[in-house]
N, C-alpha and C positions, 0 to 999 in steps of 0.2 A: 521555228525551233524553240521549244522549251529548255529551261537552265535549272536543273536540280540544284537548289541551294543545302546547305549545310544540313545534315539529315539529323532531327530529332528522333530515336527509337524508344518506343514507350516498351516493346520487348525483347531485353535481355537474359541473361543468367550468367550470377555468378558460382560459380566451385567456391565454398568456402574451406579458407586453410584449417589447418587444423588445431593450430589454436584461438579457434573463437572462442571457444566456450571453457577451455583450460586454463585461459588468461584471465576470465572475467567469472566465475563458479564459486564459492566458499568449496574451501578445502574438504569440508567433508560429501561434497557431492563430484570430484571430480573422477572420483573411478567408475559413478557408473552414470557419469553423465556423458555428452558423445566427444567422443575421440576415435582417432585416427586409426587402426590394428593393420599391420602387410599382413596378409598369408599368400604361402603358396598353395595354389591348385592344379588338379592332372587333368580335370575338364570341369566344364558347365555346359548347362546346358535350359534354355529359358523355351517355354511354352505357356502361352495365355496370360501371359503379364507374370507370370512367377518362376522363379529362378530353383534351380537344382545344383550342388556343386560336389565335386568329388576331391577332398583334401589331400595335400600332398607336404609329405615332409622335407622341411629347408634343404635335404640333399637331394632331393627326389629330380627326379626330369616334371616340367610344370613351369607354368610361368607366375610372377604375381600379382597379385592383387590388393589394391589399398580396400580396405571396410571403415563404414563409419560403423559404430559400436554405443548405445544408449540405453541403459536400463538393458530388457531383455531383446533388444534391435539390434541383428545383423544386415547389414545393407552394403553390397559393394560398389564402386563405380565402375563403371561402364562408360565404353565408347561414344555409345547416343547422347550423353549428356555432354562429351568435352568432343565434340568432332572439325573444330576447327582447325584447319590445316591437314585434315584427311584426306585422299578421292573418296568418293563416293562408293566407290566399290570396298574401300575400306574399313566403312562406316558400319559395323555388325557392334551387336550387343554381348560385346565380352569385356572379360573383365581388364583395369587399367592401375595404373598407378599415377599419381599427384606428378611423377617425371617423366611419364609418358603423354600428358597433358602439352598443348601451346601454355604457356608460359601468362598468356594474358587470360585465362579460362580463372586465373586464382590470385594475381598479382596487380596491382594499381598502374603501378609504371606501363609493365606492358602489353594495361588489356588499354589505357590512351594513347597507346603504339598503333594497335591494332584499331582503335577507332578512328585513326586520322589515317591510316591505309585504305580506309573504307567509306571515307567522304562523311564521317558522324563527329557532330557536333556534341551529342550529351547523348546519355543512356539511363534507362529508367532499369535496373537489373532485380530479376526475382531468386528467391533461393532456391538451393538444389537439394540440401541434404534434409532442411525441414521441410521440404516439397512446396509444392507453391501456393499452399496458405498456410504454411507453419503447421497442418495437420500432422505432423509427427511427433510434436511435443502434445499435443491434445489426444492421441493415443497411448500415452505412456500412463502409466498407474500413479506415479507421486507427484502430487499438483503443485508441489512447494516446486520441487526441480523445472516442472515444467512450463510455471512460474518464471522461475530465472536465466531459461534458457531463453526465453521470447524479448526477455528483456537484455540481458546480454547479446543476442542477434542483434534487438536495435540497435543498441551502444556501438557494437560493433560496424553496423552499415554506417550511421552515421558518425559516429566518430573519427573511425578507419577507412574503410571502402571508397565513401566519398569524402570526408576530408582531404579540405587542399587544393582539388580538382576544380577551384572557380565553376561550381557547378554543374560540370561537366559529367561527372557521375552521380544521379539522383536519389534522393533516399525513397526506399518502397520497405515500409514495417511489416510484419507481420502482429497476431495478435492470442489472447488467451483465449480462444476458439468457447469452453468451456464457458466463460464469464465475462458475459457482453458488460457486466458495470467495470471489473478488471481490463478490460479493452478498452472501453468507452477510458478511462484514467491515461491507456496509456497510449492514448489518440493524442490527449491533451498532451501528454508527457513529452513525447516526438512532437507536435507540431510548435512547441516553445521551442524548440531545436530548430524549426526550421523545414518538417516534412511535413508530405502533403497529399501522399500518396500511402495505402495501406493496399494491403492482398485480401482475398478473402474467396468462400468457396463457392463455384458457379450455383452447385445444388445441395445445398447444406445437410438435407434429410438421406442424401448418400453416404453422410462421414455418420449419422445415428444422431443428428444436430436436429433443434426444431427449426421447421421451412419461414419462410419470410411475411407467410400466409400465417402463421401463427396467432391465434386468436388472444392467447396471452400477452403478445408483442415483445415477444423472445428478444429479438434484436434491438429494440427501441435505442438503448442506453447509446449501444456502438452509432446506431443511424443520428441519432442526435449530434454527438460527439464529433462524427465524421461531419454534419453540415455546420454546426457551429465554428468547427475551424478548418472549411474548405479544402476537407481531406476527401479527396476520388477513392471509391469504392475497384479495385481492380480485378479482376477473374478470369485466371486463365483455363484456359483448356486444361481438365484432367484435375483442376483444383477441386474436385469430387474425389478423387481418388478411384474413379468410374468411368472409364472410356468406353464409348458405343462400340457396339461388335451386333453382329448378326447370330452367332454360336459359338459356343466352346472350341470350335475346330477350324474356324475361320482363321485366315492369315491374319499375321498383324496389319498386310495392308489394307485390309477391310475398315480393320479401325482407324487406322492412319487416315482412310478416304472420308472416315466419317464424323469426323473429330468436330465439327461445325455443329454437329447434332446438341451437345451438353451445349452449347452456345445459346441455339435458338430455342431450346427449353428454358433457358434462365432468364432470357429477354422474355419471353413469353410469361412466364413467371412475376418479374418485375412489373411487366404492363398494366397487367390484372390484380397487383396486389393493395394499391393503393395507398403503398409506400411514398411514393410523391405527390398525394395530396398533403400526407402527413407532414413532410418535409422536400418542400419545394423546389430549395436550391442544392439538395442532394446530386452528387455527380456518380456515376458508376462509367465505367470501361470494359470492354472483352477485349480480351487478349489472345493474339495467334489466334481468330474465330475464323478469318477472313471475313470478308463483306457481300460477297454475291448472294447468300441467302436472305438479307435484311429484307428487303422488298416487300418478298414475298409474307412473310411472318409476319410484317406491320400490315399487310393488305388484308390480312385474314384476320386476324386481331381486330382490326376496325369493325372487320363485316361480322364475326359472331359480336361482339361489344354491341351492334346496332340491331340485330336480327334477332338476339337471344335477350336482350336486355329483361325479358320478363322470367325466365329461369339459370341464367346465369352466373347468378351468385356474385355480379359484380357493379349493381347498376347503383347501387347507394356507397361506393368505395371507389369508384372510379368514374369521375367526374365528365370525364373529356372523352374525346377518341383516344383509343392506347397511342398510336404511331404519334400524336403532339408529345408524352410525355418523354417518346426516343429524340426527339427532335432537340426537345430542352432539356434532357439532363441525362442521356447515354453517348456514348463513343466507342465506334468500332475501329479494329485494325487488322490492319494484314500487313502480307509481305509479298503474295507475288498472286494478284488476285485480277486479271483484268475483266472476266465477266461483272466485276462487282463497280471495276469503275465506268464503264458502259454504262451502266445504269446509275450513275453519280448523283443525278438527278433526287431519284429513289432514295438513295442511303442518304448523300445528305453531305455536302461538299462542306460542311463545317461539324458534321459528326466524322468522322472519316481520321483514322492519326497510322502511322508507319511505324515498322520496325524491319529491324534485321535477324531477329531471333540468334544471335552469336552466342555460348559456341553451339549448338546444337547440332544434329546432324540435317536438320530444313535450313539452316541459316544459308543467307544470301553473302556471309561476306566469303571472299573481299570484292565482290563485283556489283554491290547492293545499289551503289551508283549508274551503271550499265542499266541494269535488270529496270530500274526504275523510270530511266527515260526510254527505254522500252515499251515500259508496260501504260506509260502516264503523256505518250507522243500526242493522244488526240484529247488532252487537257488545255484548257489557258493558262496560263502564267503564276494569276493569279489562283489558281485551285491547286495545283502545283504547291505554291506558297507555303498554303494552308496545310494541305494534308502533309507533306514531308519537314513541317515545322510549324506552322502558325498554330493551327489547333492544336498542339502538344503544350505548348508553351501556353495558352488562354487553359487549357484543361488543368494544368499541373502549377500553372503561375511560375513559369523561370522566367529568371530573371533577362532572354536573351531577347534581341530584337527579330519579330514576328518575318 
């Protein structure tokens, strides 16, 4: 019998209150930098990733709805994003308020409530309203605000979010998407604080960003930055702001099934690009990818890298077989993935890190525990270890015992 020790999750999400960015703004940018707005509405109605809503006056019959509001960004919350402590039949994409919320989706106290219900030891948490690579302020027109919002988010993670927490809730920056040397400043900035961890976008030339592949070396400044002060490169799913779908008409559960897809495009991406010759001890992450696909993508990788080498376009930039550089400077994760650890082997019993995805409407808690010595019954002890804590702790450097 295997013993789930104290669970590292490298993905979370927090709801941020609403005043992040009110408390910490010069006065003259906070009317149209982001804050909080109720309305009420008489319906909505969401098709294809985009939202329709039908307004309703404070007397009207309607329910409400919290908005975040930024520059010319209306954006509501919604169920998907805080569904912890829903059923699952409950879990639709409507809209919510900050008190219709669990209490620990947005609060310190009682999102360490909920993580010791849930057998977790630390949490590495992405944000919600700047989306998960701060691509919302790098949308916005005035670069001064959107400037100070990215900086105010940090201050705020780490100052707030995790202060206090002995660790236990991790700092994850985001950055000025727009200006890798402004980034690259404020890697250093955070990691004198004490972070170690940054977001960033799985496929960057979906946000209108130059690719990684860029022959100027667009990113250089950030990739420096991030190895010089052993800050993980992190990329969640949809951090394109581009979810796989097969057609305009398809369910969302098409996309939902296919979400792995932007993953193994951006590992594919990284393999080939010759980024880790550049910088060796660079670390990156996929987040929420799961792991069953890995395998196969480093197998193929290897085999055009060795069969195409004469028209490939990557035989003088990439030194190695691709799959050595996932071995030494990538990490993957999931949450409830057993094809992936069948083949453990493959992915790579020290690439491999867990989460709980909390609150979402996939998260595992509060049974994450359960679900785990489930899904990890024909592991040893020691890979066990590793992937529900050792590797999180070597990847992100906490301070806890392996």
């Amino acid at each position: 019998m295997i013993e789930i020790p104290k669970i590292i999750s490298v993905d979370d999400h927090v709801i941020e209150p609403g005043n992040v960015w009110q408390d910490r703004l010069p006065e003259k940018f906070k009317a149209i930098g982001p804050r909080i707005v109720r309305k009420k509405l008489k319906g909505m109605n969401y098709q294809g990733g985009n939202f329709s809503f039908e307004y309703a006056g404070d007397n009207d019959e309607g329910f409400w709805c919290d908005w975040w509001y930024c520059e010319d960004l209306r954006y509501p919350m919604t169920r998907l994003s805080a569904a912890a402590g829903y059923d699952r039949d409950e879990v639709t994409v409507s809209p919510i308020t900050m008190q219709d919320m669990r209490p620990g989706c947005w609060n310190q106290k009682d999102r360490l409530a909920d993580m010791d219900v849930n057998h977790v030891e630390a949490s590495l948490c992405f944000p919600s309203f700047p989306r998960f690579c701060g691509q919302a302020f790098y949308e916005r027109k005035d670069r001064e605000l959107g400037d100070l919002c990215v900086k105010a988010y940090n201050d705020w993670m780490l100052d707030e979010w995790c202060a206090g927490t002995g660790g236990r809730l991790i700092p994850l920056i985001i950055i000025q998407l727009w200006d890798p040397v402004a980034a690259a400043a404020e890697i250093h900035r955070n990691a004198a604080k004490g972070c170690r961890a940054v977001t960033f976008s799985e496929i960057p030339p979906f946000l209108g960003l130059p690719s990684i592949h860029d022959k100027d070396r667009f990113w250089d400044p950030f990739l420096q930055a991030c190895q010089d002060t052993g800050t993980v490169i992190n990329m969640h799913i949809g951090s394109s702001s581009k979810m796989p779908s097969t057609s305009g008409d398809a369910p969302a559960a098409v996309s939902s099934t296919l979400t792995y897809m932007n993953a193994a495009m951006s590992l594919t991406d990284w393999l080939m690009s010759g980024v880790f010759e550049r910088f060796p001890n660079l670390k990156i992450a996929y987040s929420e990818g799961q792991i069953g696909w890995i395998p196969y993508v480093l197998e193929r990788a290897d085999k055009v890298w060795e069969d195409n080498r004469a028209w490939g376009g990557v035989a003088d930039i990439v030194k190695r077989p691709p799959s050595e550089y996932y071995y030494s400077n990538i990490y993957g994760c999931f949450f409830d993935d057993p094809h992936g650890l069948k083949n453990i082997e493959a992915v790579g019993e020290d690439n491999i890190t867990f989460e709980t995805d909390y609150p979402h409407s996939d998260s595992t808690w509060p049974h994450t525990k359960k679900i785990a010595e489930e899904i990890m019954s024909g592991l040893t002890q020691e890979q066990v270890n590793k992937i529900v804590r050792g590797n999180a702790i070597k990847m992100l450097q906490l301070d806890f015992k392996p």
